[in-house]
C-alpha positions as CSV (number, residue, x, y, z in Angstrom):
1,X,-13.4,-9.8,-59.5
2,X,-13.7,-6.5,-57.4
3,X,-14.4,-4.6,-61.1
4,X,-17.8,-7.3,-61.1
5,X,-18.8,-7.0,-57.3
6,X,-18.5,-3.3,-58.2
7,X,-21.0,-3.6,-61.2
8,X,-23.3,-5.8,-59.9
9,X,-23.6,-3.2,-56.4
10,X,-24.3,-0.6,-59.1
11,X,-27.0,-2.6,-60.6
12,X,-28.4,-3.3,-57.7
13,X,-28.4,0.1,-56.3
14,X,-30.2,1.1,-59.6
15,X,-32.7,-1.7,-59.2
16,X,-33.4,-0.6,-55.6
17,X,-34.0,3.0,-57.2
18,X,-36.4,2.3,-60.0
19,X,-38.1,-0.1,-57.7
20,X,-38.6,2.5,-54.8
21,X,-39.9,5.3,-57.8
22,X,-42.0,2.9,-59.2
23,X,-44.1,2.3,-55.5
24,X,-43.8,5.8,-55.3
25,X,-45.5,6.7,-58.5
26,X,-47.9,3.9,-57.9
27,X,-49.1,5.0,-54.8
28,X,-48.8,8.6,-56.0
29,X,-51.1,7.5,-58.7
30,X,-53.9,5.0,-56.5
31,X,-53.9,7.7,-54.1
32,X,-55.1,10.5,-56.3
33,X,-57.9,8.5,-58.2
34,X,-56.0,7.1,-61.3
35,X,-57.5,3.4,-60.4
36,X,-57.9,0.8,-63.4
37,X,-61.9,0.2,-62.1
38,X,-62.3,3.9,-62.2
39,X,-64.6,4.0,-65.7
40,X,-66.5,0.9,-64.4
41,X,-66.9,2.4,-61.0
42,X,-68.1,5.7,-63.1
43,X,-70.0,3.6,-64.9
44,X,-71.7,2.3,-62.4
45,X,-72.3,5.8,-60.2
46,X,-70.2,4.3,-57.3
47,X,-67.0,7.1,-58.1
48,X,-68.4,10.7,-59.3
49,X,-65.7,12.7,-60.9
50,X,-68.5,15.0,-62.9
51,X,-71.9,14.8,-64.3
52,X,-72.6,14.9,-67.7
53,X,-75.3,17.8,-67.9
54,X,-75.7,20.8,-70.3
55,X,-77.1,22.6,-67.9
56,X,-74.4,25.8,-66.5
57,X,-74.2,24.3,-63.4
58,X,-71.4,23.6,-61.3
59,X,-70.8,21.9,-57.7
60,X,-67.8,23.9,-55.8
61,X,-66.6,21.4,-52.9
62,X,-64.6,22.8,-50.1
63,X,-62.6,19.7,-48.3
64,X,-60.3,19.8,-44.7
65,X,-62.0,21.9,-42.8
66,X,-64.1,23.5,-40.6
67,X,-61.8,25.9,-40.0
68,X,-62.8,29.0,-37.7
69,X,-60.4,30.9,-39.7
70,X,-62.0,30.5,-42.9
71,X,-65.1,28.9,-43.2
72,X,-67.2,31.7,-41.8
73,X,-65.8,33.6,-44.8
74,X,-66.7,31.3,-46.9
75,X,-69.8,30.8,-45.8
76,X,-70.9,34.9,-45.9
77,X,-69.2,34.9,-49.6
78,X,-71.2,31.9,-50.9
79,X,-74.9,33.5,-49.1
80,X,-73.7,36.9,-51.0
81,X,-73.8,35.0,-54.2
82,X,-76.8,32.1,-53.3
83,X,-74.4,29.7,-54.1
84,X,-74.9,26.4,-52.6
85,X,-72.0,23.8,-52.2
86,X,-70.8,20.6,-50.2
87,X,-68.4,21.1,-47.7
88,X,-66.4,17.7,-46.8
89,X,-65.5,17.7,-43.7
90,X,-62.6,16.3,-41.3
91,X,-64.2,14.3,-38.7
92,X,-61.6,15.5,-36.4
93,X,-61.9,18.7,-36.8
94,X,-66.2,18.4,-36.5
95,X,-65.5,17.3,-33.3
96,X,-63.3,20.1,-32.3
97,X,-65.7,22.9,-33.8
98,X,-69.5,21.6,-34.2
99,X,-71.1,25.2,-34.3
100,X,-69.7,25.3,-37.9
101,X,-71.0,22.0,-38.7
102,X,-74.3,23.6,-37.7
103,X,-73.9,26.9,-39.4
104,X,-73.2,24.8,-42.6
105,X,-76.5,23.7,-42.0
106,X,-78.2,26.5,-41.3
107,X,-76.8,28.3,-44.4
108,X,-78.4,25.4,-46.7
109,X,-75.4,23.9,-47.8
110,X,-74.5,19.9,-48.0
111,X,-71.9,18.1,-45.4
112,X,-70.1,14.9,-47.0
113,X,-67.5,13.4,-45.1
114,X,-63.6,13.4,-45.6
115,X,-62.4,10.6,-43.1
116,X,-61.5,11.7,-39.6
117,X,-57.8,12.3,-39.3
118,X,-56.7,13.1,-43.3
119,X,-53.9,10.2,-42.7
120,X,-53.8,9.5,-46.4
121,X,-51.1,6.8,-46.0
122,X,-53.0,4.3,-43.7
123,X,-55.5,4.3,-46.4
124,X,-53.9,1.6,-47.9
125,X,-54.5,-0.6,-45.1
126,X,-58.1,-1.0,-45.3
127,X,-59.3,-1.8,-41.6
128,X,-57.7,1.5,-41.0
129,X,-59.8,3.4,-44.1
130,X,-63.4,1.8,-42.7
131,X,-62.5,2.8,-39.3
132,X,-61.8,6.5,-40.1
133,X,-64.1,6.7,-42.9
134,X,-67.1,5.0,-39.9
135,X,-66.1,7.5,-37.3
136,X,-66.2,10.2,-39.3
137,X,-69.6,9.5,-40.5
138,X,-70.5,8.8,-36.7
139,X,-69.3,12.5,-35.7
140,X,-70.9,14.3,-38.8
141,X,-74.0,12.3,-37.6
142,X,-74.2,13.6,-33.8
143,X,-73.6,16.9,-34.2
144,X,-76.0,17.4,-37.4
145,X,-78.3,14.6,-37.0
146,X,-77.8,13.8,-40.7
147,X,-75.8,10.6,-41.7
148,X,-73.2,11.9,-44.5
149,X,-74.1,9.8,-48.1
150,X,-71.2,11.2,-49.5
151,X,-67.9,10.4,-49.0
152,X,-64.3,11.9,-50.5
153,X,-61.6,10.1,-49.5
154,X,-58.4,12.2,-48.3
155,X,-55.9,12.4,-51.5
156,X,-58.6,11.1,-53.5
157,X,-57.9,7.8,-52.2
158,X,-59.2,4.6,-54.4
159,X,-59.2,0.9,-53.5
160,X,-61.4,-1.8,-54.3
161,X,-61.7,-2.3,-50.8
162,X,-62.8,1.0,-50.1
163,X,-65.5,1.1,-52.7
164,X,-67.1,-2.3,-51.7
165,X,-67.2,-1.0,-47.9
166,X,-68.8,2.2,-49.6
167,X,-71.2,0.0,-51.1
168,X,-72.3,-1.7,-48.0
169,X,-72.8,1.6,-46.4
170,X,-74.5,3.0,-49.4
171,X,-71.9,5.9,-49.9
172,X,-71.3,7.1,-53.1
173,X,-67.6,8.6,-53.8
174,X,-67.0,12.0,-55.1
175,X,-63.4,13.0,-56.4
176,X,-63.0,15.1,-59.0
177,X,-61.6,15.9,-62.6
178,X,-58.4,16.7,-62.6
179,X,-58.8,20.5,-64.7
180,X,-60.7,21.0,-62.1
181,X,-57.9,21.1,-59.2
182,X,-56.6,24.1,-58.8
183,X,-54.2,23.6,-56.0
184,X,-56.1,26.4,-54.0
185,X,-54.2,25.3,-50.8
186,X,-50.5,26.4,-52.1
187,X,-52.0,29.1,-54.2
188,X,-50.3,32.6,-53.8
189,X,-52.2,34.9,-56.4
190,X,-55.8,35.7,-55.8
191,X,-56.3,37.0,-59.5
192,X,-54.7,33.6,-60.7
193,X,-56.3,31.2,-59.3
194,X,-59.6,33.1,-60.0
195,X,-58.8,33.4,-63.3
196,X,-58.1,29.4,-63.7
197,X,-61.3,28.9,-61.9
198,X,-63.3,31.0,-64.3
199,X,-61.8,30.2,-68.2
200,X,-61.7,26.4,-67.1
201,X,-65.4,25.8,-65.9
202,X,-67.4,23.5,-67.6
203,X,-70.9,22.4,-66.9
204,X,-71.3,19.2,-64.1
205,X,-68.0,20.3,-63.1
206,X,-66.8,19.6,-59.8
207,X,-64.1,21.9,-58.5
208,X,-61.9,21.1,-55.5
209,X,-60.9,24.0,-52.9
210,X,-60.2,23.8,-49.2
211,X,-61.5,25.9,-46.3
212,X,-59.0,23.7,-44.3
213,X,-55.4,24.3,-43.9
214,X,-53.5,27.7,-43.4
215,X,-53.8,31.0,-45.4
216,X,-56.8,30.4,-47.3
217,X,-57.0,34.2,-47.7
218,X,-56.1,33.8,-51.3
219,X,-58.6,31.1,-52.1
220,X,-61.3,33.4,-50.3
221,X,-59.7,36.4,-52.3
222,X,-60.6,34.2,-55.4
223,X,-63.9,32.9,-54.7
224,X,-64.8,36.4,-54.3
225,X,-63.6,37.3,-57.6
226,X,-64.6,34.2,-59.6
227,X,-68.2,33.8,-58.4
228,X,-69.6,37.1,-59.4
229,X,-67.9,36.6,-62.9
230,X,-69.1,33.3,-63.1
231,X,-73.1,34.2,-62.4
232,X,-73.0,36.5,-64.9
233,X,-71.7,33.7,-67.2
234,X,-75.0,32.1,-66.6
235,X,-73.6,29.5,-64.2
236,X,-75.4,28.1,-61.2
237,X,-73.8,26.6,-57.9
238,X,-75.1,23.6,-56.4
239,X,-74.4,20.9,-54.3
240,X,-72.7,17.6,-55.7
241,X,-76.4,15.7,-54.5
242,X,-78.1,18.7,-56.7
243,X,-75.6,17.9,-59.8
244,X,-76.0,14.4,-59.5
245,X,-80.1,14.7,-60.1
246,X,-79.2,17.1,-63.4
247,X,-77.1,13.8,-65.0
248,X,-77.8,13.6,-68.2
249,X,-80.0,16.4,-68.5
């Protein structure tokens, strides 16, 4: 008797395991963008991951920030090089530094919107995602007096929910390929991740960096190595608004 109550605890510990790695890898997998209505949302233009184009044009996208630390730089790197991007911003962190917002502007380049507080988790719950996502946009919107049509949700973030509220508020979602994440934010060699950045472009390619978070010398480091290589490769940078009016061409 205690030899089966034994077994059957053991069974039921390994139940509880493969039950608490398979919500894991579920929400690992929903969070970053593996959806099953991805292709029809693709389909469809609601989701953007890349455009199909043969033009050498690519859209860098910097996400998490403004950051005082490192959007500056980023912004005197990309003027050097008259490369224009889209910057999706942190309504939170809009709030706490609008005179980037503004010299985003002023330097030509696009402002989407990354949700206000980055809480990837209460995503799931989606009162929670149309409230952050809505007073992100309503930040973005005072300070730049342009209402944000683009929206990336933190981690990537898909739901069905989400997208039908992005519909309603005409929003189209831009994530991203996944050759085209670098990991930028735990990167520790400059020449690397420049290097990455420059032998796997493609054209319509979106590519994900942050001008959020700590340390982005070594992203900065490897912007400045990879864009100058990546002009003379012919290559163009534009904004994901810019990209999406080359599909198909």
């Amino acid at each position: 008797m205690i030899r089966i109550i034994v077994i059957l605890r053991r069974n039921s510990v390994a139940i509880f395991l493969f039950a608490c790695c398979f919500f894991a890898i579920t929400s690992v997998v929903y969070t970053h963008g593996f959806h099953p209505d991805l292709e029809q949302w693709q389909k469809r233009g609601l989701v953007v991951t890349s455009v199909d184009t043969k033009q050498k044009v690519v859209a860098l996208t910097f996400d998490d920030g403004p950051n005082p630390d490192a959007t500056t730089e980023v912004l005197d790197l990309l003027q050097k090089y008259e490369a224009r991007v889209t910057f999706f911003v942190l309504g939170m962190h809009a709030e706490k530094y609008p005179e980037l917002i503004k010299s985003i502007q002023y330097h030509g380049h696009e402002i989407g919107s990354h949700g206000y507080t980055h809480n990837v988790r209460q995503y799931n719950n989606p009162q929670f995602a149309r409230s952050d996502v809505q007073r992100s946009l309503q930040v973005i919107t005072s300070i730049s007096g342009i209402r944000p049509h683009l929206l990336r949700p933190p981690g990537g973030f898909l739901s069905r929910q989400l997208v039908s509220y992005c519909i309603d508020e005409q929003l189209t979602i831009v994530i991203w390929n996944w050759d085209a994440d670098y990991k930028d934010w735990k990167a520790v060699d400059s020449c690397l991740l420049a290097k990455q950045i420059i032998t796997g472009v493609e054209p319509g390619q979106i590519i994900l960096l942050h001008d959020g978070g700590e340390n982005r010398q070594v992203m900065i480091n490897a912007l400045s190595l990879a864009l100058p290589t990546l002009s003379r490769m012919g290559y163009r940078f534009v904004t994901v608004s810019e990209l999406l009016a080359l599909k198909n061409q």
